[in-house]
C-alpha positions as CSV (number, residue, x, y, z in Angstrom):
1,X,1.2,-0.7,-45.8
2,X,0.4,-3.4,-43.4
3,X,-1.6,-6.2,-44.0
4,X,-4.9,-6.6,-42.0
5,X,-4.1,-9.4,-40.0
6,X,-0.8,-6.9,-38.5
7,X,-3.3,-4.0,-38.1
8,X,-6.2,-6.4,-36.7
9,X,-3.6,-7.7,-34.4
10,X,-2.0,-4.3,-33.2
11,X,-5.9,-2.7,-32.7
12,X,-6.3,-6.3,-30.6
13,X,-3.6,-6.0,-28.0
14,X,-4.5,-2.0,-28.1
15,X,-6.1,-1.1,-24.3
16,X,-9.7,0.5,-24.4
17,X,-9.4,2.3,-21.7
18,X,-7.2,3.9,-19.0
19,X,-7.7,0.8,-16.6
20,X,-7.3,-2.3,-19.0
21,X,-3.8,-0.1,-20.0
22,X,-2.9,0.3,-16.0
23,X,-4.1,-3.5,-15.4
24,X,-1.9,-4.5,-18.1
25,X,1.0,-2.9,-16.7
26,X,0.6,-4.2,-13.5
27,X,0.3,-7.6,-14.7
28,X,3.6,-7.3,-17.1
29,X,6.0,-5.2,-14.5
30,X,6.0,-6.5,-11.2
31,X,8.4,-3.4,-9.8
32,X,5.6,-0.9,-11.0
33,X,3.0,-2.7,-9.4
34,X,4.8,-3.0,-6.1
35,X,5.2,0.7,-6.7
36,X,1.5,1.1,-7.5
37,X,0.8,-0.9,-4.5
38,X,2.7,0.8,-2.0
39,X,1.7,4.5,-2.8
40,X,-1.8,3.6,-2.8
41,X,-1.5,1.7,0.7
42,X,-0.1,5.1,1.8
43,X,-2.6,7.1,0.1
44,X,-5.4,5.2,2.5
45,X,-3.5,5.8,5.5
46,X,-3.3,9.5,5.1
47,X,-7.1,9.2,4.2
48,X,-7.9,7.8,7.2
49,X,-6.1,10.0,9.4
50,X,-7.9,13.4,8.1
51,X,-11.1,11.6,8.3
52,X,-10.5,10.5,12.0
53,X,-9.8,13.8,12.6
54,X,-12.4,16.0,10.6
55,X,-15.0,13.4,12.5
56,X,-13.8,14.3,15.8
57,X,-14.0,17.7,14.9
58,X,-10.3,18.6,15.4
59,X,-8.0,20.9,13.5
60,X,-5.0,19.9,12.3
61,X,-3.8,22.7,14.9
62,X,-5.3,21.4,17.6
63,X,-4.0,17.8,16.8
64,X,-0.6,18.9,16.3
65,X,-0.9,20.6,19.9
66,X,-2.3,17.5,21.2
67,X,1.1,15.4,19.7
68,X,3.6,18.1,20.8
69,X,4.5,18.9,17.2
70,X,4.0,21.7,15.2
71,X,1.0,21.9,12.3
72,X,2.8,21.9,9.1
73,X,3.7,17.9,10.3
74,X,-0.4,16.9,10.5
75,X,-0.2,18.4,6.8
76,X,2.2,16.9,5.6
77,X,1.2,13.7,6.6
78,X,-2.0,14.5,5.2
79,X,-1.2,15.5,2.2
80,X,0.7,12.4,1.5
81,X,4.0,14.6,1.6
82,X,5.4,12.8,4.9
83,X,8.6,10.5,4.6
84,X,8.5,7.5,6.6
85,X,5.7,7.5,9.1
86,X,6.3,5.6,11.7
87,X,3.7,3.0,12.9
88,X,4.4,5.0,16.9
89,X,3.5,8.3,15.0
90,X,0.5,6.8,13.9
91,X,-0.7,5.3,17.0
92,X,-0.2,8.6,18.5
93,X,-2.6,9.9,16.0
94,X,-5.2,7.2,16.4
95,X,-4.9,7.8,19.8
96,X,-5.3,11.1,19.9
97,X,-8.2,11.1,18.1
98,X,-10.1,8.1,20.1
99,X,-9.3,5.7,17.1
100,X,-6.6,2.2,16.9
101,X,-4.3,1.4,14.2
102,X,-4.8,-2.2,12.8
103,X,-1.4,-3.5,11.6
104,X,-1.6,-6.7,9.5
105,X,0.1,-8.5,7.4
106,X,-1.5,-11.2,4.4
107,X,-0.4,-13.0,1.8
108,X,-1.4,-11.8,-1.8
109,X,-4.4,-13.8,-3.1
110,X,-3.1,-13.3,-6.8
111,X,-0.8,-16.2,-8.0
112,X,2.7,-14.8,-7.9
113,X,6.4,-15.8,-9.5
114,X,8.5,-17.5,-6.6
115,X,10.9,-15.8,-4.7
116,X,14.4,-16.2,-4.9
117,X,15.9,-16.8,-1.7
118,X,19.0,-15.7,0.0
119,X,22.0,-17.8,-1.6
120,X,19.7,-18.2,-4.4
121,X,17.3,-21.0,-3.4
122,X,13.9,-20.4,-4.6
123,X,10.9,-20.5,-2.7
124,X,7.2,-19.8,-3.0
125,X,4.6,-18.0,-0.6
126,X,1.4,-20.0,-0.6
127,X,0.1,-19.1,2.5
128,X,0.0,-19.0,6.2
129,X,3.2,-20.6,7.5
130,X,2.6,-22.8,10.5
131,X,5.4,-23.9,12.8
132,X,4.7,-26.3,15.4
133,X,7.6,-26.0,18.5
134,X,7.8,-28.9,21.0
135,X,8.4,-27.9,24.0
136,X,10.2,-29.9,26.9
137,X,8.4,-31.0,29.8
């Protein structure tokens, strides 16, 4: 039988719900929560392209004609089924459809564990780097 303090402790460290359990995980396993990370990334995009499209009133016919490619592929990437989209395939898209693609890329605001660097130096991303280049004249 286990004492109380065991049991007290176990029912502790026990998640309440589904989200303090997927927060946990995140916060122990950094591979799942890059993984977590990129699908959901992924998931917005192909959000935003079928609601750029369904507010322009297009089918996913008619915007497959307008790309030269065949309708199954606007699916696809709808549905979250398309390997690799390429950032050109999506400014083909945006375009298409009278929208932009905003690319950018920022540095995590959550603390992180330093990176090893190539030949095994470690380093640490705090923030934007800033180079300053003199320039001959």
């Amino acid at each position: 039988m286990k004492s109380r303090t065991v049991a007290a402790e176990e029912t502790k460290n026990r998640p309440t719900s589904v989200q303090e359990w997927i927060d946990r995980e995140l916060a122990r396993d950094p591979k799942f929560r890059r993984e977590v990370e990129e699908t959901l990334m992924g998931m917005r995009i192909e959000q935003d392209v079928a609601a750029l499209r369904e507010l322009r009133g297009v089918t996913q016919a008619q915007l497959a004609q307008m790309l030269g490619v065949k309708q199954p592929v606007i699916g696809r990437i709808e549905a979250g089924k398309a390997q690799n989209i390429g950032i050109r395939m999506l400014v083909r898209i945006a375009t298409a459809l009278g929208g932009q693609v905003h690319l950018s890329i920022k540095a995590d605001p959550r603390p992180r564990r330093p990176i090893v660097l190539q030949g095994g130096q470690r380093g640490d991303v705090r923030g934007p780097v800033e180079r300053k280049v003199k320039v001959a004249g």
